[in-house]
C-alpha positions as CSV (number, residue, x, y, z in Angstrom):
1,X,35.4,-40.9,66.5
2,X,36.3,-44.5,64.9
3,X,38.8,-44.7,68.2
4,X,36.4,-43.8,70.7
5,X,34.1,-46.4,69.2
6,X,36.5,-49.3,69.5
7,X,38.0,-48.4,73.1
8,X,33.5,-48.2,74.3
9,X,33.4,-51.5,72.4
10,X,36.6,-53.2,74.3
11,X,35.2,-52.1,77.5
12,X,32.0,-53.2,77.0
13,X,33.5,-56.6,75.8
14,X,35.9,-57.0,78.9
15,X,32.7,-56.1,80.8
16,X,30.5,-59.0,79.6
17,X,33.5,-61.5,80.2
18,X,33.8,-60.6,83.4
19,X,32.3,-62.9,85.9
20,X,32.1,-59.3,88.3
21,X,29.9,-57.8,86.0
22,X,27.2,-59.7,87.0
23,X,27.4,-60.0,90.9
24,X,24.9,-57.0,90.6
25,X,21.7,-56.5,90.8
26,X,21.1,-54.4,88.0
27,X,23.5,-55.2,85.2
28,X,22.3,-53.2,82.2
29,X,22.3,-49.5,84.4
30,X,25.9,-50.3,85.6
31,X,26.9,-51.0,81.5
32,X,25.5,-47.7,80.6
33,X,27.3,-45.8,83.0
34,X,30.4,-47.5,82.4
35,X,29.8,-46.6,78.9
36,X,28.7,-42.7,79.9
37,X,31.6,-41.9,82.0
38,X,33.7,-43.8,78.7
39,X,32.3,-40.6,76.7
40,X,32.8,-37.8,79.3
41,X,36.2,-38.7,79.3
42,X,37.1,-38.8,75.3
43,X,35.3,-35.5,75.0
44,X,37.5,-34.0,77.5
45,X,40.9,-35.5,75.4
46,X,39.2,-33.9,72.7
47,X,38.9,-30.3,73.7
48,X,42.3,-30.5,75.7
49,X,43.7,-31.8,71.9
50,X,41.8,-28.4,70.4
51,X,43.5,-26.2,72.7
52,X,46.7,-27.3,72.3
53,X,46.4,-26.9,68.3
54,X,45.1,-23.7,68.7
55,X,48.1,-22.3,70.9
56,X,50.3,-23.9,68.0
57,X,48.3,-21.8,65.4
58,X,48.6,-18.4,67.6
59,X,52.3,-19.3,68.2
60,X,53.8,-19.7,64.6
61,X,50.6,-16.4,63.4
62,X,53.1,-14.4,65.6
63,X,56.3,-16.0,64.4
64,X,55.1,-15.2,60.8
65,X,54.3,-11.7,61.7
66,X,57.3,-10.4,62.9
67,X,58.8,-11.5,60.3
68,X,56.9,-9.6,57.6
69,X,56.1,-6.6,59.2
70,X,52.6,-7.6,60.5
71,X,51.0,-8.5,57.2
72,X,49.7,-11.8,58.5
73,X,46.5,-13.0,59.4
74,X,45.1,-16.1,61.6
75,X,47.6,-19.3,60.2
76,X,50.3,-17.3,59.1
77,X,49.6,-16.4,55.9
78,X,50.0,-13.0,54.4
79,X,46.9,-11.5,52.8
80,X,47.2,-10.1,49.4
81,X,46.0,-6.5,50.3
82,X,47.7,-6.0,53.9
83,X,51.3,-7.2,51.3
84,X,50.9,-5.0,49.1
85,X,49.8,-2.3,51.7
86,X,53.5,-2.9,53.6
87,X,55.7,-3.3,50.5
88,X,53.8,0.3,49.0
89,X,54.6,1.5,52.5
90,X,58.7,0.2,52.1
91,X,59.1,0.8,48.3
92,X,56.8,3.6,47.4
93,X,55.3,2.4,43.5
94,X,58.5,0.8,42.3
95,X,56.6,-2.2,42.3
96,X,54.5,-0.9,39.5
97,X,57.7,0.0,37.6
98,X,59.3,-3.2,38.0
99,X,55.9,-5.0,37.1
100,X,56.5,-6.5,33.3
101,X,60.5,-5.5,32.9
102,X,63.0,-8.1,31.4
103,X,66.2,-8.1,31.4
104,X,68.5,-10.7,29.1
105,X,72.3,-10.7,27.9
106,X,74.9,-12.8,27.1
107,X,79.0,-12.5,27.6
108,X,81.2,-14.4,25.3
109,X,85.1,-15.2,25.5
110,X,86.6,-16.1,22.1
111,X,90.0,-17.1,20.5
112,X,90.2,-16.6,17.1
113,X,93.2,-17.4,14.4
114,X,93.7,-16.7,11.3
115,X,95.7,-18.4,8.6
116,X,96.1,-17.5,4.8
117,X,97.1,-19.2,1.6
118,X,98.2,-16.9,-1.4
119,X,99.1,-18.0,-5.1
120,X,101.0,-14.7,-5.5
121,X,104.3,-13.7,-4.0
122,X,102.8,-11.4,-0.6
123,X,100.8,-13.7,1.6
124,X,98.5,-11.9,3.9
125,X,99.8,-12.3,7.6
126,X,98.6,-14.9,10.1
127,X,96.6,-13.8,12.7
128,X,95.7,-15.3,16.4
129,X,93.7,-12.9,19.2
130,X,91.0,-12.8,22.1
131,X,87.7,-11.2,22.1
132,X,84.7,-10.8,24.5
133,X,81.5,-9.7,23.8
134,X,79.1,-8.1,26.3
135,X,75.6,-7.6,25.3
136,X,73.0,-6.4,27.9
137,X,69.8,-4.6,28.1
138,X,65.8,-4.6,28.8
139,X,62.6,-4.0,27.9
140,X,59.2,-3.4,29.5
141,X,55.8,-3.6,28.6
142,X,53.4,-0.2,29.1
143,X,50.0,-2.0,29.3
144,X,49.1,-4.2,26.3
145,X,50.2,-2.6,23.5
146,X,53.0,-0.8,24.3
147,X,56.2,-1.5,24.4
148,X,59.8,-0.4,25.2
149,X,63.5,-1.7,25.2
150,X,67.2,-0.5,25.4
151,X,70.1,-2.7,24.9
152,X,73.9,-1.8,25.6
153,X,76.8,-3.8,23.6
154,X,80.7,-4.1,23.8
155,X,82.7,-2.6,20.7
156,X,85.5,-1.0,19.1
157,X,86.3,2.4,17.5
158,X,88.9,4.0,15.4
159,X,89.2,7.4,14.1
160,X,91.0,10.5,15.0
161,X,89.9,14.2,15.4
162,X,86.2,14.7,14.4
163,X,85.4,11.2,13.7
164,X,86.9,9.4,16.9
165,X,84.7,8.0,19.0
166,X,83.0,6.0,15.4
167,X,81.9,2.9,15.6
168,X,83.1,1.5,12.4
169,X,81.7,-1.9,12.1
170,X,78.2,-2.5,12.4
171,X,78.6,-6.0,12.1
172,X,80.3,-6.5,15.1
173,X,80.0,-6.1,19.3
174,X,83.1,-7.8,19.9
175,X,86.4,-6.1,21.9
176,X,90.0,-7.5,20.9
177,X,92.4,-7.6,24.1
178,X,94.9,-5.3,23.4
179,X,96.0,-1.6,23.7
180,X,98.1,-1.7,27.0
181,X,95.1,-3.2,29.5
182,X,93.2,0.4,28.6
183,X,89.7,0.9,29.4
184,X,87.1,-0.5,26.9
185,X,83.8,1.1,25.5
186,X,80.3,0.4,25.8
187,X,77.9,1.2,22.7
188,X,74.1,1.7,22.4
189,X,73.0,-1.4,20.8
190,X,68.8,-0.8,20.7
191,X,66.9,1.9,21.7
192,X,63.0,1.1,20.4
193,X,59.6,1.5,21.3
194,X,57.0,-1.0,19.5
195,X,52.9,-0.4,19.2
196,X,50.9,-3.8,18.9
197,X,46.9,-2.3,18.5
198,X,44.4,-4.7,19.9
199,X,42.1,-2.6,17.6
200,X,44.0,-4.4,14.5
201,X,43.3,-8.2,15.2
202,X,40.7,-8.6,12.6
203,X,39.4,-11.1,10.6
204,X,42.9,-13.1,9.9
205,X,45.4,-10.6,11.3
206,X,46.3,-12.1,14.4
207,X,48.9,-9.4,15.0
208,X,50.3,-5.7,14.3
209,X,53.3,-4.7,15.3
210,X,54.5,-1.1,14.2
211,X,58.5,-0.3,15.9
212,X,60.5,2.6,15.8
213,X,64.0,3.8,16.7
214,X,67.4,0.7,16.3
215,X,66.1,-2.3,17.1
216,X,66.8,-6.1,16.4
217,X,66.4,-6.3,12.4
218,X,62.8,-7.3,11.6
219,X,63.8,-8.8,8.0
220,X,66.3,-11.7,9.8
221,X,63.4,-13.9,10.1
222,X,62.9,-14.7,5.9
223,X,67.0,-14.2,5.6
224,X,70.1,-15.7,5.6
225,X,73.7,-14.2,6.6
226,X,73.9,-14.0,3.0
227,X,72.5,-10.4,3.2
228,X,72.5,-9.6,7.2
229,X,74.9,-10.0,9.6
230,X,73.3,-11.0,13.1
231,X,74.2,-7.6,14.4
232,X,73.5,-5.2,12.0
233,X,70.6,-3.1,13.8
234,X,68.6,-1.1,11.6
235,X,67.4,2.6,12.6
236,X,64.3,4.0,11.3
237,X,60.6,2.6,11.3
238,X,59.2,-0.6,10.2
239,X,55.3,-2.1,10.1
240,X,54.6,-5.6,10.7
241,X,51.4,-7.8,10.3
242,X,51.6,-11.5,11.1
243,X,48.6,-13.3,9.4
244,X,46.5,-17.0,9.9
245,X,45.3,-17.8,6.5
246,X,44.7,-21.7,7.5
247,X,44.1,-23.9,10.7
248,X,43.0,-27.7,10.2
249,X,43.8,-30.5,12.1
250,X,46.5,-31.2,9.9
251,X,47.4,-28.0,8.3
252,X,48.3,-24.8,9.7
253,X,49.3,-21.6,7.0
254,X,50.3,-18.4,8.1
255,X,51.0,-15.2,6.4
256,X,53.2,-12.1,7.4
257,X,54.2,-8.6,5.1
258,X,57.2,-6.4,6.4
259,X,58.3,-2.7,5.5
260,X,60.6,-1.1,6.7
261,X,62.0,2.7,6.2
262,X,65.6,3.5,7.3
263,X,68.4,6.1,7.3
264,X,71.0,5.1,6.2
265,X,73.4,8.1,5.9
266,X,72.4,11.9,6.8
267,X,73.9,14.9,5.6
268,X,74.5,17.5,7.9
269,X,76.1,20.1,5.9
270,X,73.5,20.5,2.9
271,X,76.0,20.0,0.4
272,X,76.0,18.3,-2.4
273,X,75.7,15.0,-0.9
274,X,72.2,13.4,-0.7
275,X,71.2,11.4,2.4
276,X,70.8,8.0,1.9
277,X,67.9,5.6,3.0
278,X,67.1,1.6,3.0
279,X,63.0,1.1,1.6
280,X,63.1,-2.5,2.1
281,X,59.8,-5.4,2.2
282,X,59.2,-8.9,2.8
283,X,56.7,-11.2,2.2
284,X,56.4,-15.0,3.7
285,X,54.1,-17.9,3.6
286,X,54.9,-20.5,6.9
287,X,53.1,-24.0,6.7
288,X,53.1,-26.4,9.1
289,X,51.9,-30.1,8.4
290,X,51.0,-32.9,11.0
291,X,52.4,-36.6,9.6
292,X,51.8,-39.9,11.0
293,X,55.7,-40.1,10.7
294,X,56.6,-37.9,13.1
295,X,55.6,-36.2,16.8
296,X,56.6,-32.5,15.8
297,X,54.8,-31.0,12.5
298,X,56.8,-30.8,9.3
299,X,57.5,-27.0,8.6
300,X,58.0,-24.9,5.7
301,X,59.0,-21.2,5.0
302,X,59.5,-19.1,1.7
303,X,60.1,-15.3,1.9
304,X,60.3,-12.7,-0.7
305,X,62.3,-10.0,0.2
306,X,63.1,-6.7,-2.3
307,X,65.7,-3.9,-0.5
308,X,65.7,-0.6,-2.3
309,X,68.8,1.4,-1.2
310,X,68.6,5.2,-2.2
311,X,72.1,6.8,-2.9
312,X,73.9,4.4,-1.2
313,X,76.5,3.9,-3.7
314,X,76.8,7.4,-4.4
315,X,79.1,10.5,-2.9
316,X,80.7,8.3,0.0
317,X,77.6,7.3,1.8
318,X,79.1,4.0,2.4
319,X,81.8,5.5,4.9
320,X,82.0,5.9,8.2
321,X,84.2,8.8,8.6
322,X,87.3,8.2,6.8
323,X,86.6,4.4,7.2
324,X,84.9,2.6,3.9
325,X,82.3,-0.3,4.3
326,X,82.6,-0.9,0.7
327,X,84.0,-4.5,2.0
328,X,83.5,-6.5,-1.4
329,X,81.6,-4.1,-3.3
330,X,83.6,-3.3,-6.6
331,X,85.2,0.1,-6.7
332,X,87.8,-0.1,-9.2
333,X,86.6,2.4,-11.8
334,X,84.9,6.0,-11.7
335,X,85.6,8.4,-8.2
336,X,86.6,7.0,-5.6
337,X,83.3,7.8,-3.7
338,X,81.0,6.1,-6.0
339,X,80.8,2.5,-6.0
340,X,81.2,0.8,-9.6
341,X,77.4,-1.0,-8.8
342,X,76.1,2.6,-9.3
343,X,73.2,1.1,-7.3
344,X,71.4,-1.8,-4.7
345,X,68.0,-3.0,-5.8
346,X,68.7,-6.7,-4.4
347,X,66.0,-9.2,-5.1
348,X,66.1,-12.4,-2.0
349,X,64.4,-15.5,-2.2
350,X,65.1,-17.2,1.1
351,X,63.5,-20.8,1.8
352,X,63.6,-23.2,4.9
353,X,62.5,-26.5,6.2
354,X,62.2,-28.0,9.5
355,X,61.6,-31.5,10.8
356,X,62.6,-34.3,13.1
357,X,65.0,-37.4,11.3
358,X,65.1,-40.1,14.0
359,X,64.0,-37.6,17.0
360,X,66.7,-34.9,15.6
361,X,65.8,-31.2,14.2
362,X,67.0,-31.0,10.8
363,X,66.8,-27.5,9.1
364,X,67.7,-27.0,5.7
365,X,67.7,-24.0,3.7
366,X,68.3,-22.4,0.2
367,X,69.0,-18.5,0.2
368,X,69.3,-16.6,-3.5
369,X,69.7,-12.7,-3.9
370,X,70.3,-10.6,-7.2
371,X,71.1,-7.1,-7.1
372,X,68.8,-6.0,-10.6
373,X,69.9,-2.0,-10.1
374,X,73.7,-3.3,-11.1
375,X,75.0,-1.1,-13.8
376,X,79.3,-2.0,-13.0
377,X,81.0,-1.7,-16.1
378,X,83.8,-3.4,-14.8
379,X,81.8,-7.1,-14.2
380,X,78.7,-8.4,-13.7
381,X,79.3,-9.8,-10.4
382,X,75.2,-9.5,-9.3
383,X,74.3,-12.6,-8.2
384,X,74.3,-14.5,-4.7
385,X,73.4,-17.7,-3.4
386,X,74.0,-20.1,-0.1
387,X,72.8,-23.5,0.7
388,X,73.5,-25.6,3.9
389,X,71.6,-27.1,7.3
390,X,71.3,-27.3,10.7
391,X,71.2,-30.1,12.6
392,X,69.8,-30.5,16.1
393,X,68.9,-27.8,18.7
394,X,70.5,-26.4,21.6
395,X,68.2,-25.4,24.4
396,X,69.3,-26.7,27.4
397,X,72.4,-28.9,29.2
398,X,73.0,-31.4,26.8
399,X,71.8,-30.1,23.6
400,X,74.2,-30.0,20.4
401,X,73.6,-28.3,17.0
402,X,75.9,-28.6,14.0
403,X,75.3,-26.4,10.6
404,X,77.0,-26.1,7.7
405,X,77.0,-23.8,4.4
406,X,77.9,-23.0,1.1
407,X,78.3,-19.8,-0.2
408,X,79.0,-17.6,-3.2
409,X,78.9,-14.0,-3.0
410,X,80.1,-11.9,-5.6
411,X,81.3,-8.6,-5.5
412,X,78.3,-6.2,-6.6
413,X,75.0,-8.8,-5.8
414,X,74.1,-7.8,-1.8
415,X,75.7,-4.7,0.7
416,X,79.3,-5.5,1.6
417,X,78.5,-3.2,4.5
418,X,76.0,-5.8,6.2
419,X,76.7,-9.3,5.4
420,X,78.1,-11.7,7.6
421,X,81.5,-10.8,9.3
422,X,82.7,-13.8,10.3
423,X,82.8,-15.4,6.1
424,X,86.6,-15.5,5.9
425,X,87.5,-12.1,6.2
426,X,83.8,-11.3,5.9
427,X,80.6,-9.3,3.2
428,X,81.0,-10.0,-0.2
429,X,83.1,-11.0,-3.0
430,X,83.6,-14.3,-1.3
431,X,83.2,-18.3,-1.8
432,X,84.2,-21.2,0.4
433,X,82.4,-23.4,3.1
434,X,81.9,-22.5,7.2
435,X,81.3,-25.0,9.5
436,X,79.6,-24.5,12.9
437,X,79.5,-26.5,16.2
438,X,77.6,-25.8,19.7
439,X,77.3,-27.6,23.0
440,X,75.3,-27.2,25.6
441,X,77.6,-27.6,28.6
442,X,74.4,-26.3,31.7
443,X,71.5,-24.8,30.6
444,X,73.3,-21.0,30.9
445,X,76.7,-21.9,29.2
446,X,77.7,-23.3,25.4
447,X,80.7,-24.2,23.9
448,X,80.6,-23.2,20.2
449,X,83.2,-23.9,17.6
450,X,83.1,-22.3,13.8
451,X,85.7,-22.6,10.9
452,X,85.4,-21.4,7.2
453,X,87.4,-22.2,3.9
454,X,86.9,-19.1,1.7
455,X,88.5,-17.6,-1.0
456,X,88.3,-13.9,-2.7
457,X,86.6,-13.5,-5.7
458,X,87.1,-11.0,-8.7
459,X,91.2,-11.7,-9.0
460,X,91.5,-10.4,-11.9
461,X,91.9,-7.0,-10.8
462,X,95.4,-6.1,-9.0
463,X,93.4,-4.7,-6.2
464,X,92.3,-8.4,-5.3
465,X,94.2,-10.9,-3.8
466,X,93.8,-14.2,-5.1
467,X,94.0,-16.1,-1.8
468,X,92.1,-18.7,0.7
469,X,90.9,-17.3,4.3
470,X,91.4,-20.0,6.9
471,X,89.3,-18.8,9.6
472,X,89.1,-20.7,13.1
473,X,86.6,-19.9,16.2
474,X,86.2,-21.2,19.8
475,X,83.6,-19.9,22.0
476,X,82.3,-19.9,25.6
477,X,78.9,-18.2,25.5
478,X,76.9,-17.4,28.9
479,X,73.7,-16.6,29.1
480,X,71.7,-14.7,31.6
């Protein structure tokens, strides 16, 4: 409308300067006609301009269409009801299956070397190989409270006759390259289903989580490698509440409690060997406090944690078939199927900081366990303890992180079986220093670098090597 004002406006102008316009008799009838016919004629342009847009509209409606089945309406664009009628009509209710599934994994390449210093005569071989590890699975929500997973990992076995086929390491999903380019084997990793009840956020519960089946280890989150390896999956049940005890502008305090019941060993045969379970619990206060010294809240956490392990250490529970996971745990004296500890009741205090030194994640930590069911006759080798820090973050391309710890585990204080693998030669008995390294090269794929200095502990006995374990690691992790 603005243009047809200003070309009515020019004509009327031209029209007053011209000397023609007024030679007649009547000058203000002949303006208004001028100016009449001046409308006539834009309203025309107009509807010939709505025409053509309309044609365009109806054109790319039927482009649109063809290409999705007829779903489309006026404009070209699909309808939510007519979609969902033709994908039904395609898929069937797959849709509704697919609705709320994950999937994650990862796939690592490593090189790993080995290199020994002894103060007795034998040395312990050097060692160099490749790994992978393949981890891959999902999980799917069933409404909102249900939930399911299953997870699939690389590994090796060993064993002949009735126990080939064993997984004997629990601590580990990686695959060495060897054995003559055979085939390789693929392991259940989790199998789970979790209940959170909507009916159980109350007063300051702000969630209830109860899981059952093998599933990621509930008691890694107020732990340190001290007493779980990063693989160890648990089987069994376990109840979780998370709790919000505080919320200021300036505080925040939260609560949670764990237990957990597992089975450890089962016997099948009804003899005279018992089965073995893990009764363990943990208890942690998380604070959080805002500064005027930094953007990101300072953060705190301290766990108790208390793991009760029935007849573990008792008629070879702590085999695999013919394989022991004693791994550090005395067994010098007594039968050869008892472990000299007698018994686990390990006591863990686990605490953790986190803030930001100059715009950089800093996260310190303090770890102390004491095994207080130790009855060894042998030593008194009960206590462990590690100390170190993190340092940055890596969560996309770019990112670093860099950690470091200390550690001193002795023989009898924490589960040889489930401790970290990748301490020297790995669980317990063990002191030294590890140092780790990551780098974000994209957002999918890290480079990650770890070495440790360790040495054995208890080498008094003839059964112990008094050496160091020079342990070297380089990584390419993918994510997906």
């Amino acid at each position: 409308m603005a243009i047809t004002k200003w070309v009515v406006n020019g004509c009327v102008l031209t029209f007053l300067l011209s000397s023609n316009a007024w030679a007649g008799a009547d000058p203000v009838a002949e303006l208004s006609g001028l100016v009449n016919k001046l409308q006539e004629q834009m309203t025309q342009m107009q509807d010939t301009i709505r025409q053509q847009n309309d044609k365009i509209e109806l054109l790319q409606s039927q482009v649109a269409e063809r290409s999705t089945g007829g779903a489309m309406i006026a404009g070209g664009q699909a309808t939510q009801g007519s979609f969902d009628e033709n994908l039904r009509a395609k898929i069937g209710d797959a849709d509704k299956w697919l609705k709320d599934l994950r999937f994650s994994g990862d796939f690592r390449l490593r090189y790993e070397a080995f290199h020994f210093t002894s103060a007795s005569a034998a040395e312990t071989d050097d060692r160099n190989r490749f790994r992978y590890r393949l981890r891959f699975g999902f999980d799917k929500k069933l409404g909102k409270e249900f939930n399911v997973g299953v997870g699939f990992i690389s590994g090796e076995t060993a064993g002949t006759g009735a126990d080939s086929g064993l997984q004997v390491d629990p601590t580990s999903t990686n695959t060495s390259f060897d054995n003559l380019f055979n085939y390789k084997d693929i392991f259940i990793d989790k199998a789970f289903a979790v209940y959170n009840p909507e009916w159980a956020i109350v007063g300051p519960v702000e969630k209830l989580e109860i899981g059952g089946g093998k599933f990621t280890n509930p008691f890694e989150k107020g732990s340190s490698e001290l007493v779980w390896d990063r693989d160890v999956k648990p089987e069994g049940v376990y109840e979780k509440a998370e709790l919000a005890l505080l919320d200021t502008d300036d505080v925040d305090v939260k609560g949670y409690a764990i237990a957990g019941q597992f089975v450890l060993d089962e016997d099948a045969t009804g003899g005279s060997s018992a089965d073995s379970e893990l009764f363990a619990y943990q208890g942690g206060l998380k604070l959080s406090v805002r500064t005027p010294f930094a953007e990101e809240p300072v953060g705190f956490l301290s766990a108790f944690s208390f793991y009760d392990y029935l007849d573990y250490a008792q008629a070879s529970n702590f085999t695999i078939g013919a394989t022991s996971l004693a791994r550090g745990n005395s067994n010098f004296v007594g039968p050869g199927t008892e472990l000299d500890a007698e018994d686990f009741n390990i006591i863990e205090w686990y605490n953790e900081s986190s803030f930001d030194l100059y715009q950089i994640p800093l996260r310190p930590f303090v770890d102390v366990a004491h095994n207080a069911a130790n009855e060894s006759d042998q030593n008194d080798e009960a206590w462990a303890w590690a100390l170190g820090t993190k340092v940055g973050d890596v969560k996309k391309k770019g990112d670093w992180e860099l950690g470091y710890s200390y550690r001193r585990i002795e023989n009898d204080s924490v589960v040889g079986a489930f401790n970290d693998s990748d301490f020297g030669l790995g669980f317990a008995g063990k002191r030294g220093n590890q140092i780790k390294l990551a780098y974000a090269l994209t957002d999918f794929l890290q480079l990650n670098g770890a070495v440790s200095f360790v040495n054995n502990l208890a080498t008094g006995t003839s059964s112990v090597r008094d050496e160091e374990q020079r342990r070297f690691q380089l990584d390419l992790l993918w994510k997906f």
